[in-house]
LUMTI-884491 format. One record per residue (C-alpha): residue in three letters; x, y, z. Coordinates in steps of 0.1 Angstrom, whole numbers, plus 2048, in hexadecimal, padded with zeros to 3 digits. Example, Ala and Ser with C-alpha at 12.3 -4.5 7.8 and 13.67 -1.06 7.14 Angstrom:
ALA87B7D384E
SER8897F5847
***
This chain:
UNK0ECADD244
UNK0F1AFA259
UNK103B0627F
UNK11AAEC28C
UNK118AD726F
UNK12BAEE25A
UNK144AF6273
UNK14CAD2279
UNK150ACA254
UNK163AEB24F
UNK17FADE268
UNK182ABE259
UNK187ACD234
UNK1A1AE6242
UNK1B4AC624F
UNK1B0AB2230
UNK1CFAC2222
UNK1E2AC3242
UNK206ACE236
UNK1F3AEA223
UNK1E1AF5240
UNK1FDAF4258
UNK20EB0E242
UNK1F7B22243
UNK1F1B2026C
UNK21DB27270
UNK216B4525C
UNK1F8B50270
UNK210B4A28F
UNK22CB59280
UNK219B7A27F
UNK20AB7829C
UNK22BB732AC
UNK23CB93293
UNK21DBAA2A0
UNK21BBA12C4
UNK23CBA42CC
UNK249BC32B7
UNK227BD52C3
UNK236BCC2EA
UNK258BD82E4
UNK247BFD2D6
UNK22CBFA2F1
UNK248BF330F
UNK265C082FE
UNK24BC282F6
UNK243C25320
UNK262C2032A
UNK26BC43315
UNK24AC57324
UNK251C49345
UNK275C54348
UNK26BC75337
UNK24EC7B353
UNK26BC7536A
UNK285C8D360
UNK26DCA9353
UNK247CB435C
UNK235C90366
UNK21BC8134D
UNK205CA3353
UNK216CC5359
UNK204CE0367
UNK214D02360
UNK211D24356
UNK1FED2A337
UNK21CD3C326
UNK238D20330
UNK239D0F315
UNK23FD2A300
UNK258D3D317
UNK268D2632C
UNK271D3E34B
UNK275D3A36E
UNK25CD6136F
UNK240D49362
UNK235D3C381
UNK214D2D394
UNK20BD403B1
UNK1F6D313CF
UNK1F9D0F3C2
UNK1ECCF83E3
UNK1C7CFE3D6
UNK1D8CEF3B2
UNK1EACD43BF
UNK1CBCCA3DA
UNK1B7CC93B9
UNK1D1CB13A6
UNK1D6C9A3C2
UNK1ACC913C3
UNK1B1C853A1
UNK1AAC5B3A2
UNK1C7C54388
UNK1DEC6D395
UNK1F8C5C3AE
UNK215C753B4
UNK211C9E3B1
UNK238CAD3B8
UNK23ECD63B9
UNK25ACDB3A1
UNK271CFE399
UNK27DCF8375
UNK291D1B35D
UNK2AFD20354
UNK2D0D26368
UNK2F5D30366
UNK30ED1C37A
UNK32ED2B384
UNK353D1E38D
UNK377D29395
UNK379D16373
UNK35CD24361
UNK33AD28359
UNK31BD0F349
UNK2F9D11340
UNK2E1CFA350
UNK2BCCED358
UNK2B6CF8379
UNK298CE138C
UNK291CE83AE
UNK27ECC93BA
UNK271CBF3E6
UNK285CA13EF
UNK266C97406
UNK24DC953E7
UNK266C853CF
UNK273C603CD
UNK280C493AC
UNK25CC4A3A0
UNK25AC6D39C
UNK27CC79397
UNK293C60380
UNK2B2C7338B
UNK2AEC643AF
UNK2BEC4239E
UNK2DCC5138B
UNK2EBC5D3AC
UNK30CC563A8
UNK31CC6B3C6
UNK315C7A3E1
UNK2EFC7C3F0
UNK2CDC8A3E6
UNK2BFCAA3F9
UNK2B0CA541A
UNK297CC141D
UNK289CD9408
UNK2A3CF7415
UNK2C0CE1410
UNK2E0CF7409
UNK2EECDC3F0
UNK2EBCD93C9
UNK2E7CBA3B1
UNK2FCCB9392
UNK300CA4372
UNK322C95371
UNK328CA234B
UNK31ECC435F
UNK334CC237E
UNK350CB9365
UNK34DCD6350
UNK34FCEC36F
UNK368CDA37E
UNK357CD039D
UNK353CB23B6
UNK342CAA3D4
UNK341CC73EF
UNK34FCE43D5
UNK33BD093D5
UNK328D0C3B6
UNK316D303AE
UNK2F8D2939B
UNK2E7D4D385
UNK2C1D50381
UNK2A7D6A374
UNK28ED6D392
UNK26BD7138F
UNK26AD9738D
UNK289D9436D
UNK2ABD9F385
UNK2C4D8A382
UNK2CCD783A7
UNK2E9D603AD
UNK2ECD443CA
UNK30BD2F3D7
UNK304D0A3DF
UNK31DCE93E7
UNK31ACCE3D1
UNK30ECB33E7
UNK308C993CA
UNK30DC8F3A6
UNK2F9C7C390
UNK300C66371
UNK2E5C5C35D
UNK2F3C5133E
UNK2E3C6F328
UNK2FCC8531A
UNK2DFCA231B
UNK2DAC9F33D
UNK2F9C9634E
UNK307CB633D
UNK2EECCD343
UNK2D6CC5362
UNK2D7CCF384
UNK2C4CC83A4
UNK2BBCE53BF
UNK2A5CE03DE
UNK284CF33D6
UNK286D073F0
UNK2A3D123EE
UNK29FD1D3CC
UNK27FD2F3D5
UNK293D493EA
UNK2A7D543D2
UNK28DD553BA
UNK276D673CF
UNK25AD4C3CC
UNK23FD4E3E8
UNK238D2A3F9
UNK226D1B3E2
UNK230D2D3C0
UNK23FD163A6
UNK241D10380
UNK239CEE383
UNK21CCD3391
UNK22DCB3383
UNK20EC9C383
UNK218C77380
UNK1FAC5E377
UNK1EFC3737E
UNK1FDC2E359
UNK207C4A33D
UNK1E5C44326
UNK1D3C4E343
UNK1E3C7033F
UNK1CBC80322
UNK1AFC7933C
UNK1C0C89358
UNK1CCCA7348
UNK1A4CAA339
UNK195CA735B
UNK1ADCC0365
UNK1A7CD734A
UNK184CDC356
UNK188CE337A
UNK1A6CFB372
UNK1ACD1A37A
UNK1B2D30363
UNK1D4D3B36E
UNK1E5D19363
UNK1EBD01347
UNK1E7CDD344
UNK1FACC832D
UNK1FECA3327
UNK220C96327
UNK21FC962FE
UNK216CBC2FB
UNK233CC4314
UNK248CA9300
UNK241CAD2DC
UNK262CA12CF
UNK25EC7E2E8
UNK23DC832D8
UNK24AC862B0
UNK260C682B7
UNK245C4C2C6
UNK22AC562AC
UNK244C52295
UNK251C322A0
UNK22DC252A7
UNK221C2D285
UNK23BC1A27A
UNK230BFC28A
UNK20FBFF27F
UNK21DC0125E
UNK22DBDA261
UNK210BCD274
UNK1FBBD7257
UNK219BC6241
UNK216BA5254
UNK1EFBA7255
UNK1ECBAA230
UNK207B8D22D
UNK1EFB7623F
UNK1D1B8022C
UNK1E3B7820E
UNK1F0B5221D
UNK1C9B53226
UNK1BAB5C204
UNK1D5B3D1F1
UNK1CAB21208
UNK1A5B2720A
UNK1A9B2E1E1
UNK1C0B161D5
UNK1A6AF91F3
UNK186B051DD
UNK194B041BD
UNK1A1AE01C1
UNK181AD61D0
UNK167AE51B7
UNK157AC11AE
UNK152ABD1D2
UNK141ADD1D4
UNK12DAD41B5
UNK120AB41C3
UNK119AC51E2
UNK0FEADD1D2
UNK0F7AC11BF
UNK0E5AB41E0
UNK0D6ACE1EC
UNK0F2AE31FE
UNK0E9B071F4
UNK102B271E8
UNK0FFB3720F
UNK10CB1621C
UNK125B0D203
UNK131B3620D
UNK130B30230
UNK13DB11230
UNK15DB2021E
UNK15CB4023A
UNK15BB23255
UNK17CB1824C
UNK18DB3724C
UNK17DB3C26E
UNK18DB19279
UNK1ADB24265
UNK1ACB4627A
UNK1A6B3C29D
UNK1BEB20297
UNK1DBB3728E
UNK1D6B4E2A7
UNK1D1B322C0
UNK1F2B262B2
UNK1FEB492B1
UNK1FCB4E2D7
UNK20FB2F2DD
UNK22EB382C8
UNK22EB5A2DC
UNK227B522FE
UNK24CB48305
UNK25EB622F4
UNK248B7C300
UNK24BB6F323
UNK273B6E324
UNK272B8F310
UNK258B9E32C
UNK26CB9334A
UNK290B93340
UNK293BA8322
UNK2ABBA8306
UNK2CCBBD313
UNK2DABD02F7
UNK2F3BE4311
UNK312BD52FD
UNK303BE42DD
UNK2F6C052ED
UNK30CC0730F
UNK2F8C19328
UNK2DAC23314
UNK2D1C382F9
UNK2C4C592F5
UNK29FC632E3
UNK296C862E5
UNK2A8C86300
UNK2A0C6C314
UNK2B1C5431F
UNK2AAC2C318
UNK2AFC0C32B
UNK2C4BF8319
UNK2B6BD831A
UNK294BD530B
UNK274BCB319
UNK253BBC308
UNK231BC5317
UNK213BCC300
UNK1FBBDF307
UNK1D6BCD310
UNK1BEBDE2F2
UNK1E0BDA2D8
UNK1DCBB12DD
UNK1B8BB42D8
UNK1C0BCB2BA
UNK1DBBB22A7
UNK1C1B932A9
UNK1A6BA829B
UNK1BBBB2282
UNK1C4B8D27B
UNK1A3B7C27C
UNK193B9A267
UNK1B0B9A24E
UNK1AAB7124F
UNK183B72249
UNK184B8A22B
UNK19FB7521A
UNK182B5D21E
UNK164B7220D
UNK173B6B1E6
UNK17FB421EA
UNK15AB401FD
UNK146B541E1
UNK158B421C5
UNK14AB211DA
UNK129B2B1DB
UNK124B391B6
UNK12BB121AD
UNK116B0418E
UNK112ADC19A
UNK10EAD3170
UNK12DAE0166
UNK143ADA183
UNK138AB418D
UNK148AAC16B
UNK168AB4179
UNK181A9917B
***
């Protein structure tokens, strides 16, 4: 008896005991359910956070001077950058490249003085998709041009210096050559994103602008924010980019310019790992009693079945066939206890802003208060391999005890 044979009487023994079985399927489900889900919320939460990072920072690749990182200072520029950024753009994954000015800055008052991030952004390459700040406009209006005499503040910032909309602020800066040159600009907007750490100490200048007072050439910058077609794309990009380079600049993927983000989603993702692996064990287990405690009871009938001519390798498959039924079934039954869920948790989320207010802040970024499920493709794939591997080993002792039956001593079981 071989092939289909043994699959079709291996799905009529797993239903002999249905109550048993059925068990043993809502646990499969139940898993499935635990895994997929948790796995979205990390997978859409951990984008949501890398996202809004690329936003307010670098992009998913920064390009930069090699000694940046180390020294953050406005002297550590890129000179004769359109060759760079020409380069960047003929990437195939790359979909936005945006000049940025980023250091350090004093801000001056009648009332006082504060330390801030100064970025110098164009208004004419940035929009919401490359610059998160866009959306947290609260007054006021963005830059027009790139020599705009206005300045962008944080509201925490424009409250500590005691300024609104059309006040002088004097903003402080070391220039490129290390003197020390000041600027005046009107505040011509505030913006209110809900992070303490940047409300209170970011502030927007048009890049331009900045660059005279800097004294920048044209095209000198300490930034190429680089923003790819979906953040896992970004090790390839900044790879490919690494080997057409020259030598004058750095390329970093949003992790290496991040590495606190970075701590906190390996972290958190390990952590998840950690209960899938909980869950996945758990089901092997509910696996390993129902296949064990089904050949136990039915060791006469395995007796008389050798007894007939049904050898060890089919009495061991035969066993391995129903966990296989007992597998697909459960994750069958898996995907249809999710679906809904998943679905109202993809497209309307759970809002925790009554819990959270606004959002809260990870390494200081800013998240979206209500919370979103979307897996990502190879992590499905992942959970019901886990699943239907965990499932078939739990299968390999129950099926080995099967087929090591003696028909004399076990068909004189009553």
């Amino acid at each position: 008896m071989q092939g289909p044979r043994l699959s079709t009487l291996a799905w009529r023994n797993i239903w002999r005991n249905r109550r048993r079985t059925l068990i043993t399927l809502f646990s499969i489900a139940f898993g499935v359910f635990l895994a997929v889900l948790f796995t979205g919320l990390g997978d859409s939460t951990y984008g949501q956070m890398i996202d809004h990072s690329a936003r307010l920072s670098g992009g998913h690749v920064v390009v930069q001077h090699p000694e940046y990182a180390e020294t953050p200072s406005l002297k550590r520029s890129l000179q004769q950058t359109d060759a760079l950024r020409a380069l960047v753009e003929g990437d195939p994954d790359v979909t936005h490249v945006v000049p940025r000015v980023s250091g350090a800055a004093m801000l001056s008052t009648s009332t006082g003085s504060v330390g801030a991030m100064l970025l110098g952004i164009d208004p004419k390459a940035e929009d919401s998709e490359t610059l998160g700040i866009i959306d947290a406009l609260a007054e006021g209006e963005f830059f027009t041009n790139a020599d705009d005499k206005g300045i962008i503040l944080g509201s925490t910032l424009a409250e500590n210096l005691g300024v609104d909309l059309g006040k002088k602020v004097i903003f402080t800066v070391t220039d490129k050559r290390g003197d020390i040159s000041s600027g005046l600009a009107r505040v011509s907007g505030i913006v209110d994103t809900g992070s303490p750490s940047i409300d209170g100490g970011i502030c927007l200048l048009p890049i331009d602008s900045l660059r005279g007072i800097l004294a920048y050439e044209a095209d000198e910058l300490t930034q190429l924010a680089v923003f790819v077609d979906g953040h896992r794309n970004s090790t390839a990009v900044a790879q490919r980019l690494r080997d057409d380079r020259p030598e004058n600049a750095a390329i970093l993927t949003w992790d290496e310019a991040q590495p606190e983000l970075a701590a906190y989603i390996n972290m958190e993702t390990s952590s998840t790992m950690l209960l899938e692996l909980i869950i996945t064990v758990l089901i092997a287990a509910g696996i390993f009693n129902t296949l064990f405690v089904s050949v136990m009871e039915r060791m006469r009938e395995f007796g008389i079945m050798a007894a007939i001519g049904f050898s060890s390798a089919q009495l061991f498959a035969l066993v391995l066939w129903e966990s296989l039924w007992l597998s697909l079934c459960g994750l069958i039954a898996g995907g249809l206890v999710t679906a809904y869920p998943y679905y109202y948790l993809n497209t309307t989320g759970l809002d925790l802003s009554t819990m959270v207010g606004e959002g809260a802040e990870i390494a200081g970024v800013t998240m979206d208060p209500i919370l979103y499920v979307e897996i990502y493709g190879p992590n499905v794939l992942f959970i019901a391999l886990a699943i239907f591997i965990a499932t078939m080993s739990a299968g390999l002792y129950p099926a080995w005890r099967a087929g090591r039956i003696a028909p004399v001593d076990t068909i004189r079981i009553v």
